[in-house]
C-alpha positions as CSV (number, residue, x, y, z in Angstrom):
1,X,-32.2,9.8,24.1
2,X,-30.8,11.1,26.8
3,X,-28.2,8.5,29.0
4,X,-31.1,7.2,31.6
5,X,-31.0,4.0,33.8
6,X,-33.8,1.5,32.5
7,X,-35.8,2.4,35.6
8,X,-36.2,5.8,34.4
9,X,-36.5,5.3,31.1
10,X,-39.5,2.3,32.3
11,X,-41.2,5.6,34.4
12,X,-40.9,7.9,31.4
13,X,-42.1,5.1,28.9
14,X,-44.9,4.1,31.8
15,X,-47.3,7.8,31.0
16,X,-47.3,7.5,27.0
17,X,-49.4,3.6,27.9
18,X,-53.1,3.2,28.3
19,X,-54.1,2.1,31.5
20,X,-55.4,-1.2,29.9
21,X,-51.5,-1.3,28.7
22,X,-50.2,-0.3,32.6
23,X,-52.0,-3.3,33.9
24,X,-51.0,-6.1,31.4
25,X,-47.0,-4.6,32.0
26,X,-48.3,-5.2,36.4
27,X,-49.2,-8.5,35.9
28,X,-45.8,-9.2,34.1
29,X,-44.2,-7.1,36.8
30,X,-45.7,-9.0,39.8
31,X,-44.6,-11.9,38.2
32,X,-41.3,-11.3,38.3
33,X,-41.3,-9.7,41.7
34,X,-43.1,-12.8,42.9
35,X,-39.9,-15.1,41.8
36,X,-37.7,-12.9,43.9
37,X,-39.9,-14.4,46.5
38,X,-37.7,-16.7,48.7
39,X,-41.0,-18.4,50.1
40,X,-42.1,-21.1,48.6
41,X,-46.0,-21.2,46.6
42,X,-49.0,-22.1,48.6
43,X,-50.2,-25.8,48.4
44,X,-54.0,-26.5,47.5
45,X,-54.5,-27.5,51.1
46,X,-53.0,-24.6,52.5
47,X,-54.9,-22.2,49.7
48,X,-58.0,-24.3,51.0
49,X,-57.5,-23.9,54.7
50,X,-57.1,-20.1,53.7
51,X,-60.5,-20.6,52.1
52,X,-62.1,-22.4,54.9
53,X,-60.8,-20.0,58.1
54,X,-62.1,-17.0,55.6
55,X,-65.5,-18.5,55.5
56,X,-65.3,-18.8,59.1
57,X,-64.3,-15.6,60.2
58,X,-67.3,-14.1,58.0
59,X,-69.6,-16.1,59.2
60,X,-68.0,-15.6,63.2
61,X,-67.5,-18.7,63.3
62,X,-64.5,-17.6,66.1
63,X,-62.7,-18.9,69.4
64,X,-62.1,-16.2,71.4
65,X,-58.3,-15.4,72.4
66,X,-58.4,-16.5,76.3
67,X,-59.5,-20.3,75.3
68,X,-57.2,-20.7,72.6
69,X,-54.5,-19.2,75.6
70,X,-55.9,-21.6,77.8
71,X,-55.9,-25.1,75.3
72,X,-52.2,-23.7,73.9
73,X,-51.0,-23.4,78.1
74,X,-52.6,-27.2,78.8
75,X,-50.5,-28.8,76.1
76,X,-47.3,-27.7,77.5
């Protein structure tokens, strides 16, 4: 084999895979990405605050922009 950084040779080895072997290899891959990740992991309150303001926005449940200006200027 010719002398190849392991990136290339990971590209070059990436097109012989199935697909159903690409995305196993991803998962692996965003794993390890993810622990490069200087922030910390969600909590299960923040994940279900997520949740929640999701459900609201589809159901528009909103407040519009100029009262939330207006309640953020009155507790200054």
């Amino acid at each position: 084999m010719l002398n190849i950084t392991p990136q290339e040779r990971l590209a070059r080895e990436a097109y012989a895979l199935s697909d159903k072997d690409v995305k196993a290899i991803l998962v692996l891959v965003d794993s390890i990405l993810d622990k490069n990740n200087d922030e910390p992991p969600l909590t299960p309150e923040e994940l279900e605050a997520i949740r929640r303001s999701d459900e609201d926005i589809k159901n528009g449940n909103l407040i519009p922009w100029e009262v939330v200006k207006k309640e953020l200027s009155t507790m200054a």
